[in-house]
Backbone as CSV, one residue per row, in Angstrom:
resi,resn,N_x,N_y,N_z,CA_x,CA_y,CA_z,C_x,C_y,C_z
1,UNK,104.370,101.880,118.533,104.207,100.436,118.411,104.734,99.773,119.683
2,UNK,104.436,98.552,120.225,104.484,97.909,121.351,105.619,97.260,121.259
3,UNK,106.483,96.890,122.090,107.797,95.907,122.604,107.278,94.960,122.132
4,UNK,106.123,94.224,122.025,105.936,92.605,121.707,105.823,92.975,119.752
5,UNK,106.629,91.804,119.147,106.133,91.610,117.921,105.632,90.498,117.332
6,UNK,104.345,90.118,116.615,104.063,89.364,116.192,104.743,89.052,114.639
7,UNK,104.894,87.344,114.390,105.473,87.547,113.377,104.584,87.152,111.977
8,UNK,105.164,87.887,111.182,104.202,87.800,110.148,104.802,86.775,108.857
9,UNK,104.125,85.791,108.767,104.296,85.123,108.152,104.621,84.769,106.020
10,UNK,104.974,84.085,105.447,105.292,84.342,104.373,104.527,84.086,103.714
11,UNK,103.820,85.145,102.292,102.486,85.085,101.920,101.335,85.667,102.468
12,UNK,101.188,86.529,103.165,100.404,87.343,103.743,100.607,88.420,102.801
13,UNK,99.296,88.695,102.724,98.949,89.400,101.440,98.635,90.925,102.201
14,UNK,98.966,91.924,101.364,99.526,93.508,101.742,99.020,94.317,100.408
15,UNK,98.688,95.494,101.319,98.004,96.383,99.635,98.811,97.688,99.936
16,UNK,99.282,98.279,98.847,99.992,99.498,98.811,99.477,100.320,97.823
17,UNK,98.754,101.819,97.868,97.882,102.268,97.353,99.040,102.795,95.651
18,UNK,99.808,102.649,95.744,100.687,103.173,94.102,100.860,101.813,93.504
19,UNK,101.622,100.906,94.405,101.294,99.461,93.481,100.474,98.229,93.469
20,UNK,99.252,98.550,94.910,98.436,97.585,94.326,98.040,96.278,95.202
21,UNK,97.743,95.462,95.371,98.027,94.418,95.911,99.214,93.226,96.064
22,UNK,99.798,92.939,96.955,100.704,92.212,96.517,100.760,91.274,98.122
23,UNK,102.182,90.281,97.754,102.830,89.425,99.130,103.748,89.292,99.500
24,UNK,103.881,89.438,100.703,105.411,88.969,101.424,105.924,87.474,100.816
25,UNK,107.339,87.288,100.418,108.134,86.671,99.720,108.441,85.723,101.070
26,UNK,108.575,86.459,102.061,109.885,85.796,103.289,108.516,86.529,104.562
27,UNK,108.949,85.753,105.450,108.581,86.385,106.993,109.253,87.301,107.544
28,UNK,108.286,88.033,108.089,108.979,88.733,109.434,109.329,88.264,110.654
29,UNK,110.398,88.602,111.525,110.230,88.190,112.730,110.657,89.595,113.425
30,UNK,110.704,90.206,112.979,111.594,91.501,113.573,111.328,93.336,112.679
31,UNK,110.763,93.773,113.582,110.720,94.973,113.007,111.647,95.951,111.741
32,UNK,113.269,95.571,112.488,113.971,96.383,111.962,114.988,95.591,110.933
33,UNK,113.773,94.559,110.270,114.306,94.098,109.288,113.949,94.304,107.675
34,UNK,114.259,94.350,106.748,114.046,94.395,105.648,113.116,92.731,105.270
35,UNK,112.337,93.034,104.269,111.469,91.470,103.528,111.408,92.032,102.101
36,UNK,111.379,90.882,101.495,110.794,90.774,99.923,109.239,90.997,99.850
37,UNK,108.682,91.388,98.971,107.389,91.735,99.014,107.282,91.727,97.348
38,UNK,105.837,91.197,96.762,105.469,91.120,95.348,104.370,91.544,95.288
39,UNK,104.835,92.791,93.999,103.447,93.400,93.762,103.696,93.440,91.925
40,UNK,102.564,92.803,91.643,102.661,92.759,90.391,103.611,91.906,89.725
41,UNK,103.806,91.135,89.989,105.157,90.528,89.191,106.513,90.787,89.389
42,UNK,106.405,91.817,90.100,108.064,92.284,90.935,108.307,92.471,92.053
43,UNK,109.701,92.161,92.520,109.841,92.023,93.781,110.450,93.376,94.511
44,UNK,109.944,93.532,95.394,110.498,94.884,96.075,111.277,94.668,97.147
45,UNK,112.021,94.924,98.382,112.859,95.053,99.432,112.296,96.126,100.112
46,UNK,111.545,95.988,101.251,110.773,97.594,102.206,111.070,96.700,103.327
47,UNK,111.420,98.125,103.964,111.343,97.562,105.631,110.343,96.641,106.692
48,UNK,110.743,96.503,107.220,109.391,95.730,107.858,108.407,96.758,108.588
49,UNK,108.970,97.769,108.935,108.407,98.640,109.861,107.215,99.172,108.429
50,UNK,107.534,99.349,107.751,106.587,99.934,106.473,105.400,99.215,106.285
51,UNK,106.109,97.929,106.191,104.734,96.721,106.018,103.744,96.626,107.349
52,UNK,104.374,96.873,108.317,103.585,96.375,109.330,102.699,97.710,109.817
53,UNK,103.382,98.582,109.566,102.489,100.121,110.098,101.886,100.698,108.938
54,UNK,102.159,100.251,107.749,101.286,100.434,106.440,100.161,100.007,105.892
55,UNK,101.005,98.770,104.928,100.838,98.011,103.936,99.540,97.180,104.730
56,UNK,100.175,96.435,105.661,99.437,95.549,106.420,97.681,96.079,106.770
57,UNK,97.483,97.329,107.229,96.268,98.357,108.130,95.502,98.420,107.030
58,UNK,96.433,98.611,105.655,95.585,98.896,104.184,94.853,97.795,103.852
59,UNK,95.588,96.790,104.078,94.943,95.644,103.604,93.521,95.170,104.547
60,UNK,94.034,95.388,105.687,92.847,94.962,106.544,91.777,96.420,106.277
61,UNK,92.116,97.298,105.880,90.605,98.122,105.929,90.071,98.120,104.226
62,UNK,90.848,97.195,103.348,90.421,97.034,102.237,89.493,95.576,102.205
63,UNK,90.041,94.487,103.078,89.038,93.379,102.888,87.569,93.606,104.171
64,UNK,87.828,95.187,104.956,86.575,95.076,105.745,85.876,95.651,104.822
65,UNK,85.852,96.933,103.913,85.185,97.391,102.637,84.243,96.018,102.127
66,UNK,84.871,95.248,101.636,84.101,94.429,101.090,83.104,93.553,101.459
């Protein structure tokens, strides 16, 4: 991943293939931070590095599917 980070804003919607669709609670501004994230009605705590090299790629190759 690159030195520059973009930040990801609160409510940006993220898909994780065990729970599903869900959203960031809080923003990112920083890689090596922890965020709230909702999937389903509950709130989780994942790194940011997870969301952004994950969650995030899933989501974008799930709304090009459609």
């Amino acid at each position: 991943m690159s030195d520059e980070f973009k930040v990801i804003q609160p409510t940006t919607t993220v898909y994780c293939p065990e729970r599903g669709e869900g959203w960031t609670l809080t923003g990112i501004t920083s890689i090596e931070e922890f965020t709230s994230v909702m999937f389903d009605g509950v709130r989780y705590t994942l790194p940011a590095r997870e969301i952004v090299e994950q969650l995030l790629p899933n989501q974008a190759a799930r709304q090009k599917q459609k």
